[in-house]
Kinemage of the C-alpha trace (Angstrom):
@kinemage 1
@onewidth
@group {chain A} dominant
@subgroup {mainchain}
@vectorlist {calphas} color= white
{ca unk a 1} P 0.000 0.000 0.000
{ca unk a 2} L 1.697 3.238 -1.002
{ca unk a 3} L 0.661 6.542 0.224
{ca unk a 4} L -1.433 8.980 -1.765
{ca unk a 5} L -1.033 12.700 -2.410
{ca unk a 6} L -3.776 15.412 -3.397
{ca unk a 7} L -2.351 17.937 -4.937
{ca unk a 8} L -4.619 21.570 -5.238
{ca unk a 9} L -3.586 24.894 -7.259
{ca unk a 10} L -5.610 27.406 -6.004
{ca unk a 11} L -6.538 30.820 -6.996
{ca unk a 12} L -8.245 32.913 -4.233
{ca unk a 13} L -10.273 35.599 -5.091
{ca unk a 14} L -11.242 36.274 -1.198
{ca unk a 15} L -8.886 35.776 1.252
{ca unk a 16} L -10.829 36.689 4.091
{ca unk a 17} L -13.469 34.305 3.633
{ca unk a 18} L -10.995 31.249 2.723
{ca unk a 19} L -9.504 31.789 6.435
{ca unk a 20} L -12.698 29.496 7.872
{ca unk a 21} L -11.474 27.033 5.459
{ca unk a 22} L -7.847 27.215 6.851
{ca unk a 23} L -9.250 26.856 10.199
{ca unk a 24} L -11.425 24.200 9.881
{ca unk a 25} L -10.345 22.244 7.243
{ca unk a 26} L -6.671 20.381 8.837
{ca unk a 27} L -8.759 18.556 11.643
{ca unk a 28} L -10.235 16.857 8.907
{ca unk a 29} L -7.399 16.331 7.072
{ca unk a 30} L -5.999 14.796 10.096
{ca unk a 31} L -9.189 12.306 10.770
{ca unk a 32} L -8.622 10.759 7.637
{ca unk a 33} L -4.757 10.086 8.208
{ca unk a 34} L -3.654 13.363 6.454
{ca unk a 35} L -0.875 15.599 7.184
{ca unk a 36} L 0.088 18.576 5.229
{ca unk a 37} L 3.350 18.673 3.312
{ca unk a 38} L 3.148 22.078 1.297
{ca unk a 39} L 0.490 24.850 2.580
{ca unk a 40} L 1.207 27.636 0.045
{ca unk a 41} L 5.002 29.475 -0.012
{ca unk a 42} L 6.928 30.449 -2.682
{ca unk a 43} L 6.860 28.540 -6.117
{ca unk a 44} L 9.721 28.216 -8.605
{ca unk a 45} L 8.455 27.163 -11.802
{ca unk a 46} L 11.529 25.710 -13.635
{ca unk a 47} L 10.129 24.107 -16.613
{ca unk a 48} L 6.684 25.240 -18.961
{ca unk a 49} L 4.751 27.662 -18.651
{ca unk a 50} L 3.061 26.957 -15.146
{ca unk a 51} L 1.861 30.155 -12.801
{ca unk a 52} L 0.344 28.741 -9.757
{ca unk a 53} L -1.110 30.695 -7.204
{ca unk a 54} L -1.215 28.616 -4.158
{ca unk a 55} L 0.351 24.807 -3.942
{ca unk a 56} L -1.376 22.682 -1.286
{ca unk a 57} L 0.032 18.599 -1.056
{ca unk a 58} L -1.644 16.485 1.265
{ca unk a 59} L -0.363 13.566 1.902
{ca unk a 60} L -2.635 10.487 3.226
{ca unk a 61} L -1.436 6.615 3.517
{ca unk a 62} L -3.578 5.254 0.823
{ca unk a 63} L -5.929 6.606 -2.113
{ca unk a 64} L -9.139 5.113 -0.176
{ca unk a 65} L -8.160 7.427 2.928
{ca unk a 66} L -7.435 10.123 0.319
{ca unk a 67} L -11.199 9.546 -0.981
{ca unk a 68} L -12.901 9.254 2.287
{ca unk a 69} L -11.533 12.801 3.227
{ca unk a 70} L -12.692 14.575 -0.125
{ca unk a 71} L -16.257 12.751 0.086
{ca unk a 72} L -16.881 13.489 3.948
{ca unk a 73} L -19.826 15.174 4.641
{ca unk a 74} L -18.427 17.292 7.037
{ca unk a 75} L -15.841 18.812 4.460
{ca unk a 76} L -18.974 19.770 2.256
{ca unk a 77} L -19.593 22.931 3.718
{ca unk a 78} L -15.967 23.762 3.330
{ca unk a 79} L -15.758 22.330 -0.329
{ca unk a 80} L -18.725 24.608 -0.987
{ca unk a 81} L -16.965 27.620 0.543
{ca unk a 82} L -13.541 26.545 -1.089
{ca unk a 83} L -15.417 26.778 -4.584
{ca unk a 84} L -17.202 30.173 -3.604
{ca unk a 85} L -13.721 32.201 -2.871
{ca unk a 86} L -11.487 30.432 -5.540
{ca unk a 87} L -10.818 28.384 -9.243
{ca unk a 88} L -8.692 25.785 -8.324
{ca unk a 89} L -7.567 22.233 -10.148
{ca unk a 90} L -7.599 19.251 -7.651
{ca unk a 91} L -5.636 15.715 -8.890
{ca unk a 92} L -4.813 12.711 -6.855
{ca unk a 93} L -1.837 11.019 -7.394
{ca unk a 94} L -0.246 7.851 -5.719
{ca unk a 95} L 3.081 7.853 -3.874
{ca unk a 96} L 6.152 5.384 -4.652
């Protein structure tokens, strides 16, 4: 079983408003094995032409836990949110 990693690009429009997502959202990260590895900070794009805004990679120990975490009901209300004060591109990818 290899871990898995969900990868966002985001693009905030409202900051302010994205802050109850901060807040709220690593507990459930965390209930479904999660644990942040990249929350935003400077990007270097070396190759292509690639301009992401903000780089968020969670890492979780399998793609079912991965899964569980996007489809929780309780994240809903943030999902919601998230898609209300951004554009952002969500892929899932497996780990070595």
């Amino acid at each position: 079983m290899s871990s898995a990693y969900l990868i966002a690009d985001i693009n905030l429009h409202d900051i302010k408003r994205y802050e109850v997502y901060v807040r709220n959202v690593p507990a459930l990260v965390e209930r479904h094995g999660g644990k942040y590895q990249v929350r935003g900070g400077d990007v270097e794009v070396l190759e292509g032409d690639y301009h992401p805004s903000r780089l968020i990679v969670l890492e979780f120990p399998d793609r079912s836990a991965a899964l569980a975490f996007y489809n929780d009901p309780d994240y809903e209300p943030y999902k919601k949110l998230r898609h209300s004060v951004s554009n952002a591109t969500l892929v899932l990818v497996h780990g070595c």
